[in-house]
MARBA-3410 file (N, C-alpha, C, O; in Angstrom, 1 decimal):
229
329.0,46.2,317.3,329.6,44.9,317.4,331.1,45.0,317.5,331.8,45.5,316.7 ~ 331.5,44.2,318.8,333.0,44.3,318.7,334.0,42.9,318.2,334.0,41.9,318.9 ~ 334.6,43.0,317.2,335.4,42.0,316.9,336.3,41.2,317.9,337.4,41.2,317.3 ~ 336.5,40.4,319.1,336.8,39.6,319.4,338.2,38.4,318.6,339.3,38.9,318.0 ~ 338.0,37.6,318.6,339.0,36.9,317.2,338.6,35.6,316.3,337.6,35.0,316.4
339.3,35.5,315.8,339.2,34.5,314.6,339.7,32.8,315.2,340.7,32.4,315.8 ~ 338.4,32.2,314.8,338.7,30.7,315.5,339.9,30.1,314.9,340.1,30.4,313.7 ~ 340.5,29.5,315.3,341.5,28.4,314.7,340.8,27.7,313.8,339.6,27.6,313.8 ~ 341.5,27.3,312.9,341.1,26.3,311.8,339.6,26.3,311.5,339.0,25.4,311.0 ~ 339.2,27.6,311.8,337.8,27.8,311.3,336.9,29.0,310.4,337.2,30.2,310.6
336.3,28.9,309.8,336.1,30.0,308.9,335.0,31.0,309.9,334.6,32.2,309.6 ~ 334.8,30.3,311.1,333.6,31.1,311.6,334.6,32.0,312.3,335.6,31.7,312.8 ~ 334.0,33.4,312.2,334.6,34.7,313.0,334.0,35.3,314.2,332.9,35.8,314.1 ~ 334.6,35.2,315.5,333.8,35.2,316.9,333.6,36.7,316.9,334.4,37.4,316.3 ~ 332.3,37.2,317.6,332.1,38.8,317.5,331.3,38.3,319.2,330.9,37.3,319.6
331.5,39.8,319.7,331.1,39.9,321.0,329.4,39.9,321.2,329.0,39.3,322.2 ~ 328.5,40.5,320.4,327.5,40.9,320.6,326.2,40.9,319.8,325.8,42.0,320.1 ~ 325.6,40.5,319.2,324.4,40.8,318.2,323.5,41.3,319.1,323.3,40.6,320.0 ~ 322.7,42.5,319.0,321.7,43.6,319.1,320.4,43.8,318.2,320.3,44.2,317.0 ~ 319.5,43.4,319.1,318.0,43.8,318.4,316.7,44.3,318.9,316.5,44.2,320.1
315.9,44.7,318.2,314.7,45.5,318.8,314.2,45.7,317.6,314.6,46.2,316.5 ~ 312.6,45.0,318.2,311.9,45.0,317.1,310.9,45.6,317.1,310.1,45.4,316.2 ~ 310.6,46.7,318.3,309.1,47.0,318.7,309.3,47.1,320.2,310.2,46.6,320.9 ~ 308.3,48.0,320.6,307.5,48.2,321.8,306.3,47.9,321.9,305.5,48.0,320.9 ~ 305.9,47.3,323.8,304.4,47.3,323.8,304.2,46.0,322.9,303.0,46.0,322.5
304.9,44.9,322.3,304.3,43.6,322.2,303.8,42.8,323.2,304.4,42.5,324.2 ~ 302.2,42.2,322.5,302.0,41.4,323.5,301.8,40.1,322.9,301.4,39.2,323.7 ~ 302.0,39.7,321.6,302.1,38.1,321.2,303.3,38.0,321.3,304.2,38.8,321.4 ~ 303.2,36.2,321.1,304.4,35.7,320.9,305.2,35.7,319.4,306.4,35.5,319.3 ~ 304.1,35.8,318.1,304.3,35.3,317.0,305.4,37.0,317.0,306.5,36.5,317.0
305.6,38.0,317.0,306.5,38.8,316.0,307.9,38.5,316.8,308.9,38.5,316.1 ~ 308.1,38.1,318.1,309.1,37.1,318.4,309.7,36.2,318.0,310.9,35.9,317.8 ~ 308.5,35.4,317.7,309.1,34.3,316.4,309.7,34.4,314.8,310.4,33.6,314.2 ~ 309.3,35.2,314.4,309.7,36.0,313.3,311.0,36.7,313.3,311.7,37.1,312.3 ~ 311.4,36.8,314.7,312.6,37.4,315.2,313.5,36.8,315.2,314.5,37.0,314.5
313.3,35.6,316.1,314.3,34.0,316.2,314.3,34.0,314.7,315.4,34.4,314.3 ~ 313.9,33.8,314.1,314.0,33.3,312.6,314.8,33.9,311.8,315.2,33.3,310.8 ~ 315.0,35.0,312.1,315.5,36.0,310.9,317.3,36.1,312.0,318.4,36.5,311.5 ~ 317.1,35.7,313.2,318.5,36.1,313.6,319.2,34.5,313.2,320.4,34.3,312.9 ~ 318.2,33.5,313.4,318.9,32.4,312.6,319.5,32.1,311.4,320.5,31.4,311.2
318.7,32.7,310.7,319.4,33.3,309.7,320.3,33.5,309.2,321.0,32.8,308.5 ~ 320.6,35.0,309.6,321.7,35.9,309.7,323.2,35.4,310.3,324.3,35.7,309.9 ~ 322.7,34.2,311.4,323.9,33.3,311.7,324.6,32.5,310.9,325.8,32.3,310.8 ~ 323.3,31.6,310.0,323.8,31.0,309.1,324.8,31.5,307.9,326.0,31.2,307.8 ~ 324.0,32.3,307.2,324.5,33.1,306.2,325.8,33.6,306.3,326.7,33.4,305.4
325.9,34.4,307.8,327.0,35.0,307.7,328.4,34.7,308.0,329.4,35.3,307.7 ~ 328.3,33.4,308.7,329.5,32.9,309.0,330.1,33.6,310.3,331.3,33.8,310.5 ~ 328.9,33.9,311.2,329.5,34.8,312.5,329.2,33.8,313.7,328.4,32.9,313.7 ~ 329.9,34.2,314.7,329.3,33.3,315.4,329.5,34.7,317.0,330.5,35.4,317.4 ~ 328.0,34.5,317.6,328.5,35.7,318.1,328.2,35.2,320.2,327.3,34.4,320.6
329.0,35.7,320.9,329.1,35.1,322.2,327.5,35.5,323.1,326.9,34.6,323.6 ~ 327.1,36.5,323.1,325.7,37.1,323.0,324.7,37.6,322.2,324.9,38.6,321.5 ~ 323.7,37.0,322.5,322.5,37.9,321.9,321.5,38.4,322.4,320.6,37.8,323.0 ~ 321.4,39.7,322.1,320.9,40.4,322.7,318.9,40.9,322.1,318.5,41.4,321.1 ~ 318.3,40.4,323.0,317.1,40.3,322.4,316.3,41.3,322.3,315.2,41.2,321.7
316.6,42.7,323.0,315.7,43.7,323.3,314.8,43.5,324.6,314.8,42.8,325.6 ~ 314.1,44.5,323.8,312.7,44.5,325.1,311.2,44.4,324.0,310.9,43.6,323.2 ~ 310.7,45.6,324.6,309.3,45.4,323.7,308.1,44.6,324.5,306.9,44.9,324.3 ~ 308.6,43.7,325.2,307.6,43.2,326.1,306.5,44.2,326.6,306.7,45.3,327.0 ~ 305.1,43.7,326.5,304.6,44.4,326.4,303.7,44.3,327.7,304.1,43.3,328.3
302.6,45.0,328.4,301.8,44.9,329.7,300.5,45.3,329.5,300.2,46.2,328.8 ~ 299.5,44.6,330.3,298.1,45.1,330.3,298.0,46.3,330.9,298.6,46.5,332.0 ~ 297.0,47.6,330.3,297.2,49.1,330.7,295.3,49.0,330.5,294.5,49.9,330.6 ~ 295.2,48.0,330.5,293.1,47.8,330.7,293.0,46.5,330.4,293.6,45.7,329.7 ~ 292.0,46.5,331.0,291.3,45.3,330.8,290.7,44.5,329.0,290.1,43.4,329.1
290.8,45.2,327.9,290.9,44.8,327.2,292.2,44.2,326.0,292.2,43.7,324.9 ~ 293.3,44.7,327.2,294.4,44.6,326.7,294.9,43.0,327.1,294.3,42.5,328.0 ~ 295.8,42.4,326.3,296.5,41.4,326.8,298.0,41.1,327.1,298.8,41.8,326.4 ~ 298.3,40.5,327.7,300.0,40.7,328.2,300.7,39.4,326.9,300.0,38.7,326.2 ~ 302.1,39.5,327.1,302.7,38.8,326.2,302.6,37.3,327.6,302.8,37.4,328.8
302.3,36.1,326.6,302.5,34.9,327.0,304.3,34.6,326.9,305.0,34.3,325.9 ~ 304.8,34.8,328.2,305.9,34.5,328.3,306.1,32.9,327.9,306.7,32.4,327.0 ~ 305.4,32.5,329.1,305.6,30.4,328.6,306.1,30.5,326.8,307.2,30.1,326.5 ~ 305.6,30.8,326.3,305.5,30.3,324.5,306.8,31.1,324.7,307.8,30.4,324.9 ~ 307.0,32.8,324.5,308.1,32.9,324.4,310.1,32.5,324.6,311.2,32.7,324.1
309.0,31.5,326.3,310.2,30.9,326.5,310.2,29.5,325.8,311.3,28.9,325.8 ~ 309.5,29.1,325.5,309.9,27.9,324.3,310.4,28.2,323.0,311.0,27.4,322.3 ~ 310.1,29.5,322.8,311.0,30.1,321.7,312.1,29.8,321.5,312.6,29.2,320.6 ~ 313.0,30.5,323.0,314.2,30.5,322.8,315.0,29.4,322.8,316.0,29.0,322.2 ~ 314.0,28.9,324.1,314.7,26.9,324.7,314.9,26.7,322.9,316.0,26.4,322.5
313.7,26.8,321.8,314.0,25.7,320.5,315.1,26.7,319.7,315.6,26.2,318.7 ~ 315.5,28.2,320.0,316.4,29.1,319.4,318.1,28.1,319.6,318.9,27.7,318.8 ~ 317.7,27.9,321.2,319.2,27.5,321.7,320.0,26.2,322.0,321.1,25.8,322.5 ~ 318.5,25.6,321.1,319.2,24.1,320.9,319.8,23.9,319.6,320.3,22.8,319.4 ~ 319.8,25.1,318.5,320.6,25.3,317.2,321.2,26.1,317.3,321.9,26.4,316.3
321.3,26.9,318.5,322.6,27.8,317.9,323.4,28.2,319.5,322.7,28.6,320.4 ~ 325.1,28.0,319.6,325.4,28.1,321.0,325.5,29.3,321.0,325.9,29.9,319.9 ~ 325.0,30.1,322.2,325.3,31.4,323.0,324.6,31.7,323.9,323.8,31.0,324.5 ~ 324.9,33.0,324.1,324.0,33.8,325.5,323.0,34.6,325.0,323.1,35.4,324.0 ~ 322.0,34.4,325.8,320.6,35.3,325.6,320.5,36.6,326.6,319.8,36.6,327.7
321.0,37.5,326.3,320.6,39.1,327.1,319.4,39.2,326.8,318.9,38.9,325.7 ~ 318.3,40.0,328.1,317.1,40.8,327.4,317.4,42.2,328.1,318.2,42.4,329.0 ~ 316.6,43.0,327.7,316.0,44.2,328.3,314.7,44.7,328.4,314.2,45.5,327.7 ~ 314.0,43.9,329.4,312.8,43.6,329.9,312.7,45.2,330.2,312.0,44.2,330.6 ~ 312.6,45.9,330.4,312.0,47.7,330.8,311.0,47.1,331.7,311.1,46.5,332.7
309.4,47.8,330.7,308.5,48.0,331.0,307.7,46.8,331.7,306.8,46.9,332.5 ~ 308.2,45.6,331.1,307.6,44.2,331.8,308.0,44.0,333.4,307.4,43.3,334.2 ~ 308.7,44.7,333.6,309.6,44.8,334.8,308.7,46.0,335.5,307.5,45.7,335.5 ~ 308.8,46.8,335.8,308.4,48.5,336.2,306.9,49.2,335.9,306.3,49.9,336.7 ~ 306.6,48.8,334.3,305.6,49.1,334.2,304.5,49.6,335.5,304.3,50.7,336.1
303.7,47.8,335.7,302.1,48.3,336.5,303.2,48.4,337.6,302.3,48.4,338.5 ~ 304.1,48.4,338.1,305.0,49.0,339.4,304.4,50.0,339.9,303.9,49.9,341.0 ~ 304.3,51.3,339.0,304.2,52.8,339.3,302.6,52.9,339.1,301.9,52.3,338.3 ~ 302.2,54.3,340.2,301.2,54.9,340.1,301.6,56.6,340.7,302.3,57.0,341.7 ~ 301.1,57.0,340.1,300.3,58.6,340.7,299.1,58.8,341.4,298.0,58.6,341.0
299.5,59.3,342.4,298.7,59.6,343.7,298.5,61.5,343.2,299.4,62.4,343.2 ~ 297.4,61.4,342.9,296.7,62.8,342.3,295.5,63.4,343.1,294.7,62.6,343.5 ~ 295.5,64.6,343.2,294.6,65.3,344.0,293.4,66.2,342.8,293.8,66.8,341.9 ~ 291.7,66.2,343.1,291.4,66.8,342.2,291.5,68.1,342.5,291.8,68.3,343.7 ~ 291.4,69.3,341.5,291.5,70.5,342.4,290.4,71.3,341.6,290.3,72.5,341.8
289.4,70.6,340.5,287.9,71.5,340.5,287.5,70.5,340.0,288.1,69.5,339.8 ~ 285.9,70.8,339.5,285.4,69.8,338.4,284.2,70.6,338.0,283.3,71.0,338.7 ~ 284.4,70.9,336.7,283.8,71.6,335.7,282.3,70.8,335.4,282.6,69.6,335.1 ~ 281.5,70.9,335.4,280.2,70.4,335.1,279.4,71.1,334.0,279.1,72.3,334.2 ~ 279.2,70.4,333.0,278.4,71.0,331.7,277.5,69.2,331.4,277.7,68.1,331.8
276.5,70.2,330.4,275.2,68.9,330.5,275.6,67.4,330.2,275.0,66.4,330.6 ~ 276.8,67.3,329.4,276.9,66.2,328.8,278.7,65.6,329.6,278.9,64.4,329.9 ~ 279.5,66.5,329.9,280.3,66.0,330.6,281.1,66.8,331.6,281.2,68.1,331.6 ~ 281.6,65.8,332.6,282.6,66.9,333.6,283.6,66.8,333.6,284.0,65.7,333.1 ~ 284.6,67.7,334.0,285.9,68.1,333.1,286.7,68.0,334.6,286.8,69.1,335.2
287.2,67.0,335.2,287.8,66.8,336.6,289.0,67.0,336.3,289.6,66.4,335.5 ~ 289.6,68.2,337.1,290.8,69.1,336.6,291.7,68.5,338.1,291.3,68.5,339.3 ~ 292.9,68.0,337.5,293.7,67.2,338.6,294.8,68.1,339.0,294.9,69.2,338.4 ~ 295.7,68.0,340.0,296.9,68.8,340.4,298.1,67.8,339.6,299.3,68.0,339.7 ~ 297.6,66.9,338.8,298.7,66.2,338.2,298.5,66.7,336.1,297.4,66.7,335.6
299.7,67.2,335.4,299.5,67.6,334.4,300.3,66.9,333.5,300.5,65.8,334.0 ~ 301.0,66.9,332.4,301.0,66.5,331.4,302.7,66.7,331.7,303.5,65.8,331.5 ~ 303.0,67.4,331.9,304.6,67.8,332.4,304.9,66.3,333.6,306.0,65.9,333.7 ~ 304.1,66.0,334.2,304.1,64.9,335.1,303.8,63.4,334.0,304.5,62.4,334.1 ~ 303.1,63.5,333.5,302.9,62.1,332.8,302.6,62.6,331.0,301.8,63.2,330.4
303.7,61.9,330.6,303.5,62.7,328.7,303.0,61.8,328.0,302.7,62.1,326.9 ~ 302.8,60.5,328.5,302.6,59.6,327.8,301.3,59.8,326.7,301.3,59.6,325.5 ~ 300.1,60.1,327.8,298.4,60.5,326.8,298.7,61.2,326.1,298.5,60.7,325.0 ~ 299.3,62.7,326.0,299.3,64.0,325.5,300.6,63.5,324.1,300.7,64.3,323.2 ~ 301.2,62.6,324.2,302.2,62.2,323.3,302.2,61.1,322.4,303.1,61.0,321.5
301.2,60.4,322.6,301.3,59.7,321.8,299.6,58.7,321.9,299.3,57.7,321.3 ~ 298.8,59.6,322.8,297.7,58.6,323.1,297.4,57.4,324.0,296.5,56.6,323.8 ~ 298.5,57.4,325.1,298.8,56.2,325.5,297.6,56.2,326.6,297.1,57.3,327.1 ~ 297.1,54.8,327.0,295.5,54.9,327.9,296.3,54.3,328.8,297.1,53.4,328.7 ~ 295.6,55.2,330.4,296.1,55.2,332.0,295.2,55.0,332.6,294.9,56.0,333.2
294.4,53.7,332.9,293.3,53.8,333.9,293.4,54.7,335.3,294.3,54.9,336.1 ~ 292.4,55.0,335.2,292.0,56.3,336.3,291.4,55.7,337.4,290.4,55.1,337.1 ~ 291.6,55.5,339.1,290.6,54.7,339.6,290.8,55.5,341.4,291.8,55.6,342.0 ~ 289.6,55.8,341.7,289.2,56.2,343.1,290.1,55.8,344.1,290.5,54.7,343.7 ~ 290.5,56.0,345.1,292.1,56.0,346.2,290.4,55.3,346.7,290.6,54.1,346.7
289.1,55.5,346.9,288.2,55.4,348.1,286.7,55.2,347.3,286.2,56.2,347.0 ~ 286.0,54.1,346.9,285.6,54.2,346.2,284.5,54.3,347.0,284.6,54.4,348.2 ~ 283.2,54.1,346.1,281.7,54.6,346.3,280.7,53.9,345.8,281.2,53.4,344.8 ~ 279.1,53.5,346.0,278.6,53.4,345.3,277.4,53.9,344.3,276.6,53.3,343.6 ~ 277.8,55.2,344.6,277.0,56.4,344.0,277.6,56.8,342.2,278.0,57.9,341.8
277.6,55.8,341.6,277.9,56.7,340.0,276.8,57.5,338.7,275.6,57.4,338.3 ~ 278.0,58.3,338.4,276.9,59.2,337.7,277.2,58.8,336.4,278.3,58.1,336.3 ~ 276.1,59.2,335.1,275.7,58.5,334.2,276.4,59.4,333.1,275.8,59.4,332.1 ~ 277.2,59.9,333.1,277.9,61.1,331.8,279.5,61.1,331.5,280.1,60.7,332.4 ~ 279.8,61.2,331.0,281.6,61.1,330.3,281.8,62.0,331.7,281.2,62.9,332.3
283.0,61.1,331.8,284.0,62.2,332.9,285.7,62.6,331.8,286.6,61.8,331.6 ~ 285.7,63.4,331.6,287.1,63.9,331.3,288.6,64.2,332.4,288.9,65.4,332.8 ~ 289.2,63.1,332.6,290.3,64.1,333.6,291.6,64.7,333.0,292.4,64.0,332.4 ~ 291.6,65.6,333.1,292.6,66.6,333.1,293.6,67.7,334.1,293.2,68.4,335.0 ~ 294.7,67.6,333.5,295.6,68.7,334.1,295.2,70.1,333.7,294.5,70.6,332.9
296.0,70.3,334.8,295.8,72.0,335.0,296.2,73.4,334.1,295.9,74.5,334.3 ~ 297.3,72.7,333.0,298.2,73.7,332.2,297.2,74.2,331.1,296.7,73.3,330.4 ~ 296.9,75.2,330.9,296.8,75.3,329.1,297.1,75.1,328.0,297.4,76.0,327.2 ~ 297.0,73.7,327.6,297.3,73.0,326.6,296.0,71.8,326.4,295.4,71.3,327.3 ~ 295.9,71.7,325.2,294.7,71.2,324.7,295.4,69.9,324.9,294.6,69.2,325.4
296.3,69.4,324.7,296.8,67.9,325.0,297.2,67.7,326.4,297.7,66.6,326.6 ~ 296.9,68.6,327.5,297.2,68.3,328.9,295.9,67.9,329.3,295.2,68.7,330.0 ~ 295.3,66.3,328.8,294.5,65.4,329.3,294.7,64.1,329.5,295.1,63.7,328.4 ~ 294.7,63.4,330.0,294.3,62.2,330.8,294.0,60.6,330.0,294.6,59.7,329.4 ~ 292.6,61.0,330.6,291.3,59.8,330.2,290.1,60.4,330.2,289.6,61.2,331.0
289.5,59.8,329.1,287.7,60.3,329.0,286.6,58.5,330.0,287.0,57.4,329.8 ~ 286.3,58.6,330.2,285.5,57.7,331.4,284.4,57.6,331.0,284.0,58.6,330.4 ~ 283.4,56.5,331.2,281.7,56.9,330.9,281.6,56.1,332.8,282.3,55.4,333.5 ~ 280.2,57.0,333.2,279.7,56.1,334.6,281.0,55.9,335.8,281.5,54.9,336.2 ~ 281.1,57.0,336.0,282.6,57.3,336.7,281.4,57.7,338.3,280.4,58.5,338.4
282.1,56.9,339.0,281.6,57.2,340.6,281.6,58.6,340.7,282.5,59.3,340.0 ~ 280.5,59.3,341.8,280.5,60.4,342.1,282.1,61.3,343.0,283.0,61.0,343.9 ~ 281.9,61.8,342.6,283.7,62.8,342.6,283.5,63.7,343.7,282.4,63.7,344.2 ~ 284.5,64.6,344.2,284.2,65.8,344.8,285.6,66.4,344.8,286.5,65.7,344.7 ~ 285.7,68.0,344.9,287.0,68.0,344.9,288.1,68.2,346.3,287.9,68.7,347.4
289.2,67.6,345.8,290.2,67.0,346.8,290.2,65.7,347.1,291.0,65.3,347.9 ~ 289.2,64.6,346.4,289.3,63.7,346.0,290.6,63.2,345.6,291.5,63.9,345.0 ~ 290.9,61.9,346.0,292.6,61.5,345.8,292.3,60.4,344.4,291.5,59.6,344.6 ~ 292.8,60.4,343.6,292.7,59.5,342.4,293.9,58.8,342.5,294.8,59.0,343.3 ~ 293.9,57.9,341.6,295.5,56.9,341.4,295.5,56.6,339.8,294.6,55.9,339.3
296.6,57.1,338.9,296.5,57.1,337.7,297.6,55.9,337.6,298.7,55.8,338.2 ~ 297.0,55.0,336.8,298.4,53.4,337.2,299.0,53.4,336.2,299.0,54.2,335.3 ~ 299.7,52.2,336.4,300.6,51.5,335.6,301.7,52.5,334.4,301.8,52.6,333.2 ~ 302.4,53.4,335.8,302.9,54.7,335.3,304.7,54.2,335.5,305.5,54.8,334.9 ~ 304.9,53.5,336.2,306.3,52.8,336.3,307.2,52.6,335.2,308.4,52.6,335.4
306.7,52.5,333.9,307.6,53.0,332.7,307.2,53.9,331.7,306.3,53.8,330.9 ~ 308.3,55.0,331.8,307.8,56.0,330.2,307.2,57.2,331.5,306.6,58.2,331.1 ~ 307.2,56.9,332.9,306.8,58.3,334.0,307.5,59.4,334.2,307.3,60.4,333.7 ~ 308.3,59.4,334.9,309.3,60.1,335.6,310.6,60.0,334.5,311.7,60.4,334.8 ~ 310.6,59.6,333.7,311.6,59.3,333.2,311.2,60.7,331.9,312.0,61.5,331.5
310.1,60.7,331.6,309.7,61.5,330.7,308.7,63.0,330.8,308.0,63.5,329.9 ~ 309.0,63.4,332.1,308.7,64.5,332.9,309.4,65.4,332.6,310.5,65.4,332.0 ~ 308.8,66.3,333.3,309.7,67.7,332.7,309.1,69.1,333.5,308.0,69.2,334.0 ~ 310.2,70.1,333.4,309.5,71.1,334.4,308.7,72.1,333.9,308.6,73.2,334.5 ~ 307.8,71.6,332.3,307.2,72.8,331.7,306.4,74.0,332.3,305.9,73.7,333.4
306.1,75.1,331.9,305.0,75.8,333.2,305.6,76.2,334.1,305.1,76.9,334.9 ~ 307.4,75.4,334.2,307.6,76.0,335.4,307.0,75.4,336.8,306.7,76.1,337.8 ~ 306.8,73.6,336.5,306.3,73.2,337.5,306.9,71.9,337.8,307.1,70.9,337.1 ~ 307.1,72.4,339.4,308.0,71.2,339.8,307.7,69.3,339.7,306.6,68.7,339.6 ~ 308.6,69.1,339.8,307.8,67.3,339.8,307.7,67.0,341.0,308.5,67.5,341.8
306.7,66.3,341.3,306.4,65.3,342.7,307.9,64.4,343.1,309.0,64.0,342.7 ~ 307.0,64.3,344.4,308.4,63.1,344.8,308.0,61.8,344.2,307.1,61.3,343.6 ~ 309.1,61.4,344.7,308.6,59.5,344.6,309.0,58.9,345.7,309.9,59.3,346.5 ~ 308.2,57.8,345.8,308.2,57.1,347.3,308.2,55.4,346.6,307.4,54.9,345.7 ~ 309.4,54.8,347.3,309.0,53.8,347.0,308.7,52.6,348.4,308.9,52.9,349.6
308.1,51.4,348.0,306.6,50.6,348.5,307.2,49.4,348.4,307.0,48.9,347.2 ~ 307.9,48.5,349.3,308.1,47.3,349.7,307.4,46.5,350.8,308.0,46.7,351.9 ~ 306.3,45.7,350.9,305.9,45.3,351.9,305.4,46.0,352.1,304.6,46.6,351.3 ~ 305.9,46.5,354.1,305.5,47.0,354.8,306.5,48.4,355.1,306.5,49.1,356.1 ~ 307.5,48.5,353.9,308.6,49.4,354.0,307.9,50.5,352.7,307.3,50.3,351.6
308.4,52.0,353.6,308.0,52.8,352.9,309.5,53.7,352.8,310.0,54.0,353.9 ~ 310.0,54.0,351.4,310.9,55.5,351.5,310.8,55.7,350.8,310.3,55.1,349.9 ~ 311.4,57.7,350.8,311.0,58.6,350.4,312.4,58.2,349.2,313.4,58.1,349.8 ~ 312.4,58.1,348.0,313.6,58.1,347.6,314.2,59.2,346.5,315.3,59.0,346.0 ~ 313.4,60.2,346.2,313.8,61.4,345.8,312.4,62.8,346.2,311.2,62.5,345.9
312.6,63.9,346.6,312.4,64.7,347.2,311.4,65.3,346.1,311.6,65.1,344.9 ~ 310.5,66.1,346.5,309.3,67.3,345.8,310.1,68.0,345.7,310.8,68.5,346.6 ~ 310.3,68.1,344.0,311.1,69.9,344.1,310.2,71.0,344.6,309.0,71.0,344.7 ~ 311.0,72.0,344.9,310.4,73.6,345.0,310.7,74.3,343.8,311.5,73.8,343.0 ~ 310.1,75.5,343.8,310.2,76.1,343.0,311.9,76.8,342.8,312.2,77.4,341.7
312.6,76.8,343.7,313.6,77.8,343.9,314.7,76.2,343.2,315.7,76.2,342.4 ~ 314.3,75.7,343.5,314.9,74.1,342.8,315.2,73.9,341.3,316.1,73.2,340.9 ~ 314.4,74.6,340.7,314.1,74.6,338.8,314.0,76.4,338.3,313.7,76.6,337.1 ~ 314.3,77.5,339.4,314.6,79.0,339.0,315.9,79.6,339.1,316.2,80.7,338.7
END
């Protein structure tokens, strides 16, 4: 927080900034409100009066269908009733609400292991490309570039190609019939992807292409190997 100056004839003291974060991956409105409340607060009490406020991010996004997204409407009645008691500016840092389902991976299979009870679909995409599952558990729906209506009745496991017990995916039940070289699309990879990659194994990252309309560019290149040795 930067000190700015002292009002005239006033006991309130102007500061440039208040900063908060309360979480990631919310999708109600209520620990928001609990937020507004407690910075209300802190205004009152302290005798500050500050030119912005900065709300964070944390917003959170549907990553399946059992998931639910944050009800913006309510959250923006939040603030409309935040900013009719107290004057200033509202900053956010929307991230993942923004970018999130943006991104996907365009994945190739390159075997698929078959045992009685499940098949083990081994991708050209690994864990050095997306850390999210292997780090923290985070779920990536998995879904056919070309779909079918031939599905088979057994857990499908997808997985990368490294040696690492945590370089997996998603587990699937009744996953359409596969074959390999099959193109998959792992989604809503637009935040916490590329940002959190890495060249473990000694293996390069993919490019990225980005997707406007009917506009396609390449906007950073497939490394090589002579690229990261």
């Amino acid at each position: 927080m930067k000190l700015v100056k002292k009002y005239k004839n006033s006991k309130f003291i102007k500061l440039k900034c208040l900063s908060v974060h309360i979480g990631s991956q919310i999708t109600s409105h209520l620990p928001y409100a609990n937020m507004l409340n407690a910075i209300s607060q802190v205004l009152r009490q302290s005798n500050y009066y500050f030119e912005y406020i900065d709300l964070g991010g944390g917003m959170g996004i549907s990553y399946s269908k059992t998931n639910k997204s944050l009800n913006y409407k309510k959250y923006n009645n939040l603030i409309k009733k935040f900013l009719k008691k107290n004057k200033t500016k509202i900053i956010f840092e929307p991230g993942r609400s923004i970018i999130g389902n943006a991104g996907w991976i365009v994945s190739k299979i390159i075997y698929i292991k078959k045992t009685n009870n499940k098949n083990f679909v081994i991708l050209d995409t690994a864990m050095n490309d997306l850390l999210r599952p292997a780090l923290y558990g985070a779920f990536h729906n998995i879904i056919p570039s070309i779909k079918n209506s031939s599905y088979i009745n057994k857990n499908h496991e997808f997985v990368g190609p490294i040696c690492e017990t945590t370089d997996k995916f998603l587990n699937l039940k009744n996953f359409q019939k596969l074959n390999e070289k099959d193109i998959l699309i792992i989604c809503d990879v637009g935040a916490y992807g590329m940002v959190l990659s890495s060249n473990y194994n000694v293996r390069a990252k993919p490019c990225e292409i980005l997707i406007n309309k009917s506009s396609v560019k390449l906007i950073s290149k497939r490394e090589k190997l002579s690229n990261i040795v």
